[in-house]
C-alpha positions in Angstrom: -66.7 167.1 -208.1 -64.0 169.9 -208.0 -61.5 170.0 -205.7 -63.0 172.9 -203.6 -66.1 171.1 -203.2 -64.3 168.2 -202.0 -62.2 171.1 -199.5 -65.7 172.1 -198.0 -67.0 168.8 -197.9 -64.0 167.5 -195.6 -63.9 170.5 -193.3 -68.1 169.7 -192.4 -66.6 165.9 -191.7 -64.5 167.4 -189.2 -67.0 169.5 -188.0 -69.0 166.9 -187.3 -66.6 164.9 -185.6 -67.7 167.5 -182.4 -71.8 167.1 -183.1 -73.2 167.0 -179.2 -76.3 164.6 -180.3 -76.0 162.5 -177.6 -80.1 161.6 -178.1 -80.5 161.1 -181.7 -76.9 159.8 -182.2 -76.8 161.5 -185.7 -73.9 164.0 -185.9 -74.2 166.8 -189.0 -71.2 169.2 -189.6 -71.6 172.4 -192.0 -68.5 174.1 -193.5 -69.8 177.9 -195.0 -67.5 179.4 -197.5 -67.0 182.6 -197.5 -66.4 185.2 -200.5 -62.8 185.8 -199.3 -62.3 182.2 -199.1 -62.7 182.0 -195.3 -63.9 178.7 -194.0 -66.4 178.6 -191.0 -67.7 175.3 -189.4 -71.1 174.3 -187.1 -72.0 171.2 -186.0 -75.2 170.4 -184.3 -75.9 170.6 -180.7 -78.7 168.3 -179.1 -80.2 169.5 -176.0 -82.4 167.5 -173.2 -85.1 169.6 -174.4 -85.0 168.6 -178.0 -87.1 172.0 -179.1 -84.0 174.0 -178.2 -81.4 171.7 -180.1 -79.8 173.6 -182.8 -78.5 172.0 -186.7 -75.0 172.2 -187.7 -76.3 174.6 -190.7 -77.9 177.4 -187.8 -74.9 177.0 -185.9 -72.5 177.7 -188.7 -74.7 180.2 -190.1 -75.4 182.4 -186.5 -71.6 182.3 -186.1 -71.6 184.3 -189.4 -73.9 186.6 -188.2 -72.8 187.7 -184.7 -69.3 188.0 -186.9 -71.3 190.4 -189.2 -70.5 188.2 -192.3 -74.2 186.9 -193.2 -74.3 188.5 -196.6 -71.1 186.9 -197.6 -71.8 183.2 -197.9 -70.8 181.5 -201.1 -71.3 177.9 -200.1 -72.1 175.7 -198.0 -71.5 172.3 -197.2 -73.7 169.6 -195.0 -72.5 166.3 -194.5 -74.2 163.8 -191.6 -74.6 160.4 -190.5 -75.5 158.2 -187.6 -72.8 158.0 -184.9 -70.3 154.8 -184.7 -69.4 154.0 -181.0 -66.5 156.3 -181.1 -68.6 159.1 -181.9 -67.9 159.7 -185.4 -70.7 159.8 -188.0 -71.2 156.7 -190.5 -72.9 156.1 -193.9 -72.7 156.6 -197.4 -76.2 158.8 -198.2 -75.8 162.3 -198.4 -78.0 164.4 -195.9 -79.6 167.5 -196.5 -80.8 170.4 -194.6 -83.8 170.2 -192.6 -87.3 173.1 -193.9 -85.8 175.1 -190.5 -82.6 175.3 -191.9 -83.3 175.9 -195.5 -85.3 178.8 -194.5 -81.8 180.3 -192.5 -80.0 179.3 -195.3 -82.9 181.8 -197.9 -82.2 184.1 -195.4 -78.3 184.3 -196.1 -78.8 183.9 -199.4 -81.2 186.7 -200.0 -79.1 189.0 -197.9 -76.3 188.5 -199.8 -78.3 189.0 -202.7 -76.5 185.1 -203.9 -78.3 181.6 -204.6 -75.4 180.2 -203.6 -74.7 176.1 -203.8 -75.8 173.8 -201.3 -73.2 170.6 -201.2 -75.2 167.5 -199.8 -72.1 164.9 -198.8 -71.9 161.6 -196.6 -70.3 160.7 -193.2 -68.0 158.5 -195.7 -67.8 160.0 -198.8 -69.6 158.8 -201.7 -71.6 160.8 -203.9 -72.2 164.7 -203.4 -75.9 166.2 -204.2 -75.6 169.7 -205.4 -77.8 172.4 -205.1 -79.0 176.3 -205.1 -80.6 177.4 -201.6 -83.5 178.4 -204.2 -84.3 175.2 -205.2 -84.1 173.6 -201.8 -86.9 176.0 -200.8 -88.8 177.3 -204.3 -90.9 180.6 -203.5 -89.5 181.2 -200.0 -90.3 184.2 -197.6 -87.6 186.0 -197.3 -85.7 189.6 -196.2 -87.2 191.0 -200.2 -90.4 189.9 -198.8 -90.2 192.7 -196.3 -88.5 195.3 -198.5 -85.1 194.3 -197.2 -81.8 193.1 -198.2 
């Protein structure tokens, strides 16, 4: 693993250090990098209503957007695990987005016209699963679909 994946990796740990999962007691942080090199961060946010909660990935990702910066994502990062008493996420599997947030993720991706790589990490470290936002969801629906991006 290169030293910027490690980078994006370590800023989703910190982003999930502030996961509000206070149900399913499994914190997620994303860290999206940006073609300038900017670094933006979601975690996710559990609500009483658990239809309404939103993943780390739409959080970092919608951030982007009401910034106007959705077509220039060049990364992202996911990390997640079960949360220790403390509150801090624990275990050594990586965790990967969720069919809801793969299909943001196309969405981003196709914008920017940019199958950009999906970094799959742990709470505490361990191996990294790498991917393209096109192989997460093969043959997605998409802005091209409907003569955009």
């Amino acid at each position: 693993m290169n030293d910027d994946v490690d980078a994006l990796i370590q800023h989703a740990r910190v982003a999930a250090r502030n996961a509000h999962a206070p149900y399913s007691r499994f914190a997620v942080g994303a860290a999206v990098l940006l073609t300038d090199g900017t670094v933006v961060t979601g975690a996710n946010v559990e609500n009483a209503s658990y239809g309404l909660s939103l993943c780390a990935e739409t959080v970092a990702i919608a951030t982007l957007s009401a910034a106007g910066r959705l077509r220039d994502v060049a990364a992202i990062a996911v990390i997640g695990g079960v949360m220790d008493r403390d509150g801090r996420p624990t275990g050594a599997a990586p965790v990967r987005p969720c069919g809801r947030c793969r299909q943001v993720l196309n969405e981003a991706a196709q914008m920017g016209a940019r199958d950009f790589p999906v970094h799959c990490g742990a709470a505490e470290g361990g191996a990294v699963e790498s991917y393209r936002v096109s192989t997460l969801l093969p043959d997605a629906f998409g802005p091209r679909d409907l003569g955009i991006g």
